[in-house]
DRENMI-99459 format. One record per residue (C-alpha): x, y, z. Coordinates in pm, whole numbers, padded with zeros to 5 digits, always signed. Example, Ala and Ser with C-alpha at 12.3 -4.5 7.8 and 13.67 -1.06 7.14 Angstrom:
2
+01230-00450+00780;+01367-00106+00714;
***
This chain:
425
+00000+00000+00000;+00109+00316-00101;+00064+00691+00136;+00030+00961-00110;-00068+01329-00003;-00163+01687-00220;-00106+01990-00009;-00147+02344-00061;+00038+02456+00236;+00401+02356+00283;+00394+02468+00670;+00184+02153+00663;+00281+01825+00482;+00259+01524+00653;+00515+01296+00755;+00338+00988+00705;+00347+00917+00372;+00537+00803+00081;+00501+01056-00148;+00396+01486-00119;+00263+01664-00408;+00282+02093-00348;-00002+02256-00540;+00063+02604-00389;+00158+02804-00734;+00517+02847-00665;+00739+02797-00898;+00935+02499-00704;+00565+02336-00595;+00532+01935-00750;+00319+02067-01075;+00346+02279-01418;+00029+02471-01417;-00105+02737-01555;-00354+02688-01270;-00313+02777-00907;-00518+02614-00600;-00713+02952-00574;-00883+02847-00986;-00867+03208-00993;-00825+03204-01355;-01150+03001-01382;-01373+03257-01199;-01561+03204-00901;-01599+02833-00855;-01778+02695-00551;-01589+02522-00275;-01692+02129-00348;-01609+02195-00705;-01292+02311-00616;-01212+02048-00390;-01324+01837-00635;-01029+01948-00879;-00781+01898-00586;-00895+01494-00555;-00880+01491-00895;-00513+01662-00921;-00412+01414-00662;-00544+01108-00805;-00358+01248-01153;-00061+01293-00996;-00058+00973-00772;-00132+00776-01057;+00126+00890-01274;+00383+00841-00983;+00327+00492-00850;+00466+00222-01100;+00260-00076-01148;+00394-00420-01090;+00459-00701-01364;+00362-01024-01352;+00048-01251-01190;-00335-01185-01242;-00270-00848-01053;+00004-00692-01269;-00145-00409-01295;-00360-00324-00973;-00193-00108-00689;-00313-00039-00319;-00380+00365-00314;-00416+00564-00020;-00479+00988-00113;-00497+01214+00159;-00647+01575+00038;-00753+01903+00231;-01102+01987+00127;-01350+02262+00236;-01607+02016+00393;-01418+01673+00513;-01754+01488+00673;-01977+01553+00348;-01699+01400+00110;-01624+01150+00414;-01984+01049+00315;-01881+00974-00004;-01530+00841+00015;-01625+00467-00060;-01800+00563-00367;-01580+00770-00497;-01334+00520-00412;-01531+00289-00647;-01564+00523-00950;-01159+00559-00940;-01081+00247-00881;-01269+00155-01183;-01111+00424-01416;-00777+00320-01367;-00797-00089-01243;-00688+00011-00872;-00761-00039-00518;-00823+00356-00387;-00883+00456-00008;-00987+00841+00033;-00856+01038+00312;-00967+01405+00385;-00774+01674+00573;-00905+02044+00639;-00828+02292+00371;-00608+02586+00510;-00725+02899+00343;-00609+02948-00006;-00620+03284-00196;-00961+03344-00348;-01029+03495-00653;-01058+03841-00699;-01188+03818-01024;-01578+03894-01044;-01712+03769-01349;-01864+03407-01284;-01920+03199-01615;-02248+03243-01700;-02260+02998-02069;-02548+02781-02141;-02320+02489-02197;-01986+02446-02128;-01766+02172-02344;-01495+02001-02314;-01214+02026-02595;-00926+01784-02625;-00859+01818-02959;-00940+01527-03032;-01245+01402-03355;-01505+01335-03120;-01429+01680-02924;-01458+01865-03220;-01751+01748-03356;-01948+01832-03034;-01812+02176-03030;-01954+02215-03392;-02310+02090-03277;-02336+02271-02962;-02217+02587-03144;-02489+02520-03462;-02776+02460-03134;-02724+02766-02941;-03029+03039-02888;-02968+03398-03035;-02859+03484-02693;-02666+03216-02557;-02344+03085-02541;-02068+02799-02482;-01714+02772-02302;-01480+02565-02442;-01236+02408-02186;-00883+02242-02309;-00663+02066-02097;-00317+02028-02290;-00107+01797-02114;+00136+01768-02398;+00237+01984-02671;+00106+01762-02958;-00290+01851-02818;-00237+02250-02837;-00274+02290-03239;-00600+02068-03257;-00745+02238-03016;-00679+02588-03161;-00786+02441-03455;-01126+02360-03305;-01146+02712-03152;-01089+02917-03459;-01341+02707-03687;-01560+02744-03440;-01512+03132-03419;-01519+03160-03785;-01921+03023-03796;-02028+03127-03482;-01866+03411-03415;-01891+03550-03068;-02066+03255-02979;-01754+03119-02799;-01799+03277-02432;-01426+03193-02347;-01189+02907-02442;-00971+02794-02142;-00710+02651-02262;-00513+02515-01869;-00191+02342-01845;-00171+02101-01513;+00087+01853-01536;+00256+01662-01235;+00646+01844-01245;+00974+01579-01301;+01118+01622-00925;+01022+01593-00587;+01078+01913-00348;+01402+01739-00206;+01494+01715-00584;+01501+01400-00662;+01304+01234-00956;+00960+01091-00913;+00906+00758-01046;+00724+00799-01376;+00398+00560-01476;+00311+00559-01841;-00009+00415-01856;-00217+00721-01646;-00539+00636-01726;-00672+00917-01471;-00570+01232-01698;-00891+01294-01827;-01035+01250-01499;-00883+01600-01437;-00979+01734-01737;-01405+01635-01659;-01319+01798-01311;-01211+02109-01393;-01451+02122-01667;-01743+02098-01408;-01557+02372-01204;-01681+02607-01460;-01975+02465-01566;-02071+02443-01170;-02075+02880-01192;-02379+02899-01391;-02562+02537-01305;-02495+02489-01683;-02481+02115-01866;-02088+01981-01888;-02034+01800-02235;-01787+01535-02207;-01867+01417-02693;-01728+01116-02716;-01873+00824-02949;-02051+00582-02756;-01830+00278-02938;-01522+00447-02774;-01698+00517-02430;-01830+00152-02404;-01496+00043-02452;-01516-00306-02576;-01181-00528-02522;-00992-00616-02846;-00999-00935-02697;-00933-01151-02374;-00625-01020-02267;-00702-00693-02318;-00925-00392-02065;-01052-00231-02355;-00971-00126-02705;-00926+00254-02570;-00691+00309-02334;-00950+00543-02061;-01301+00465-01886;-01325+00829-01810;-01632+00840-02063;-01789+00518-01984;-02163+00531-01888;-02141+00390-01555;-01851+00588-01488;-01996+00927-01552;-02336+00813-01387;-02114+00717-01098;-01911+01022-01089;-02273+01268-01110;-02414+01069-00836;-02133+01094-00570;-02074+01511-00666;-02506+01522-00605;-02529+01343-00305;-02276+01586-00147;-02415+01907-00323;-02196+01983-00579;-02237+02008-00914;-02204+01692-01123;-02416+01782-01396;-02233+01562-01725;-02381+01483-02090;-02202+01265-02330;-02438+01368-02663;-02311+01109-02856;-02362+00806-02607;-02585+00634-02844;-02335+00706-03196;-02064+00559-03342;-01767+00768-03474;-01865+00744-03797;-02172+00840-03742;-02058+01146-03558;-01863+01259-03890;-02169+01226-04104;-02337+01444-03896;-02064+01739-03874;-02060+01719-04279;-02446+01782-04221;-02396+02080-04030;-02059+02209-04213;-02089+02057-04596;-01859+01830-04746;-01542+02049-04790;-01535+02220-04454;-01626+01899-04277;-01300+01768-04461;-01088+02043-04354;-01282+02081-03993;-01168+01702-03905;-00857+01629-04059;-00707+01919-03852;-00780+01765-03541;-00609+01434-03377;-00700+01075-03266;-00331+00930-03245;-00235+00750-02933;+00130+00781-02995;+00315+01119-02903;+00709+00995-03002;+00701+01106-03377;+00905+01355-03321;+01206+01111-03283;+01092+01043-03680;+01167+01449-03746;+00812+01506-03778;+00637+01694-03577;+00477+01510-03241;+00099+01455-03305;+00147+01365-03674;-00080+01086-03711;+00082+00728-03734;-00229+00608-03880;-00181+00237-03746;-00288+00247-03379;-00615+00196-03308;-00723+00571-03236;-00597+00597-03577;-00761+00282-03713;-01122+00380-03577;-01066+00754-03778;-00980+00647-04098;-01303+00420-04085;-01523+00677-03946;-01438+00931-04232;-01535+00647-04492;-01836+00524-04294;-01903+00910-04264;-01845+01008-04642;-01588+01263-04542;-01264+01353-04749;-00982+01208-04528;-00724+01489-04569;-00510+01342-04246;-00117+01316-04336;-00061+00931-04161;+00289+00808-04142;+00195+00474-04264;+00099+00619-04585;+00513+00703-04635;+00787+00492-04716;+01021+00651-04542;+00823+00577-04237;+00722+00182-04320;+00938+00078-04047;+00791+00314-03772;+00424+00237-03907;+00482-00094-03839;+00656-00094-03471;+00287+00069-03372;+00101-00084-03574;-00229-00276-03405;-00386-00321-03770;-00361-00760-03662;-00533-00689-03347;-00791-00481-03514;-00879-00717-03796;-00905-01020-03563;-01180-00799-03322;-01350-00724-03639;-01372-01045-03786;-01533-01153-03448;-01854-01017-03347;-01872-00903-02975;-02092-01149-02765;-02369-01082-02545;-02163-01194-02259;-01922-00974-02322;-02174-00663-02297;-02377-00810-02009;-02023-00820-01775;-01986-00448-01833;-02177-00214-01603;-02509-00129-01624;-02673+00208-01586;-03007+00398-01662;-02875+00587-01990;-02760+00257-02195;-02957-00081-02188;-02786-00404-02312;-02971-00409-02587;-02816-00039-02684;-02514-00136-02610;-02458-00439-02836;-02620-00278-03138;-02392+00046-03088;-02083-00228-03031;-02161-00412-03340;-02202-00073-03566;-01875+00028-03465;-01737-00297-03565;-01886-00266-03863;-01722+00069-03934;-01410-00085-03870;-01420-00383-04047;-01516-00184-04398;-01231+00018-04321;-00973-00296-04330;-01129-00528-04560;
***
């Protein structure tokens, strides 16, 4: 079992644990932010939202710290113990165990939840509060981008959406630029702000040594939902997590495998999960994927609805879906698609099944690059899950919830297949 602890005062880190993580906006603290603890550069966010960004940071930063093991059925479970100051410790007390649960089911871990009292951290002295109808979350990423464009085409003459970015790497900050100044460019003015926050655990401890470094850190986007419901949790207004419901389900390539995407943060019993612990405490949890019930390609014929064929081309080829950020080591430019993982597999197929011009440069496309291409290449895996179709057991051991039936779930599973499988054949 590992001791882990955020703090936001260093007059008071505790000496029994294994690791400390300093959020307290100096420049030496354990994070690269753009972000203090204060979220002063969000506006006025209410105190269980912001301690609800501070479990999240933690749970980021503990799980990118804390190596998992090799070997037996358990290779990859570890025995997690957070301690975090928050403004109310009894009400998310009350929750701890549930919240414990949602985690531990993100990222395939055993979590425990410990809560100290929050010393008082600078509030912010700014006075606007967001006050959008809807605000979005942006990765930069297909599925991002297309809900951007539909929320944008559905506002009322008077209302309007924030776009929130969380760029954890370099490779995400053109896409989502991308997204903002298409978006600008129809809807102009429609775009009440576009946060675009850097919060990234730093290289070295406070003693300066190196923390260990975990490369599968399934929890990132955990951080991005919470501090997307920080600002959505200033008006009341609807958090939009688009992601394709073939994606969110997250079907395993096969036996061995968790899932064919590499995060649960989108999952339907996650999210319900994740709204019912921040409701039964008070805060705001209020999370809509819009595109539970579509497939990718699906998704794509519907932005060429809104945009027409030859924007919808350039709209989506300037945004990203590869899981691979080491091109750069190739002399190309980190984010350039490799077009043979499976992020890059399920795009190619959805611009076909959509009828969208795929104007993506992919690596595997060029010679030069055969050798790369193939080194990352999951193109085997992907025709064997295709040539396959998923089983009913399969679907009936995921989690249930209220939004997606079994039945819904199998026919959305065995669309996206199909996508896929037209792609490769």
């Amino acid at each position: 079992m590992t001791r882990l602890a955020l703090v936001v005062d260093k007059r008071r880190i505790p000496n029994n644990v294994d690791e400390v993580f300093l959020w307290d906006d100096d420049a030496a603290d354990s994070f690269k932010s753009s972000l203090g603890p204060s979220l002063s550069a969000l506006g006025q966010v209410p105190a269980l939202n912001a301690d609800f960004v501070r479990i999240a940071l933690a749970v980021y930063a503990s799980d990118h710290t804390v190596k998992r093991q090799g070997g037996g059925s358990n290779w990859n479970t570890r025995d997690l113990v957070i301690l975090v100051p928050v403004s109310d410790t009894a009400l998310w007390g009350s929750a701890a165990a549930a919240l414990a649960e949602a985690v531990g089911f993100l990222t395939g871990d055993h979590w425990v939840f410990e809560f100290s009292d929050l010393t008082e951290v600078e509030e912010s002295d700014l006075l606007f509060r967001d006050a959008s109808a809807r605000v979005v979350l942006v990765s930069g990423g297909a599925d991002s981008g297309v809900g951007a464009i539909r929320s944008g085409s559905t506002l009322g003459a008077e209302e309007t959406h924030t776009l929130v970015s969380h760029a954890s790497s370099g490779a995400a900050r053109a896409p989502q630029k991308h997204v903002y100044d298409q978006l600008e460019a129809r809807f102009p003015g429609k775009q009440a702000a576009h946060h675009r926050l850097f919060l990234s655990r730093a290289q070295k401890r406070l003693n300066g040594t190196r923390f260990p470094n975990e490369p599968s850190s399934r929890s990132r986007s955990f951080l991005f939902l919470a501090l997307g419901l920080a600002i959505a949790s200033q008006s009341g207004s609807r958090l939009w997590i688009p992601e394709n419901g073939f994606a969110s389900v997250n079907p395993p390539l096969g036996p061995e495998r968790l899932g064919a995407l590499s995060t649960r943060t989108t999952q339907p019993w996650f999210l319900w999960k994740i709204q019912a612990v921040l409701e039964s405490i008070g805060a705001h949890g209020s999370i809509e994927n819009p595109y539970q019930l579509m497939t990718k390609g699906e998704m794509f014929a519907q932005a060429k609805e809104v945009l027409g064929d030859d924007d919808a081309a350039i709209y989506l080829s300037g945004t990203n879906s590869c899981s691979h950020t080491d091109q750069n080591y190739q002399g190309v430019a980190s984010g350039t698609h490799c077009g043979v993982c499976f992020g890059c597999i399920v795009r190619r197929a959805s611009f076909k099944a959509g009828g969208v011009v795929d104007a993506t440069r992919y690596l595997s496309d060029e010679p030069r690059y055969f050798g790369y291409a193939a080194s990352h290449s999951v193109v085997d895996a992907a025709k064997d899950f295709t040539a396959n179709k998923i089983s009913e057991a399969t679907i009936m051991m995921m989690p249930s919830t209220p939004s997606l039936s079994a039945r819904q779930a199998m026919d959305l599973c065995l669309r996206g297949q199909a996508e896929i499988g037209a792609y490769l054949a």
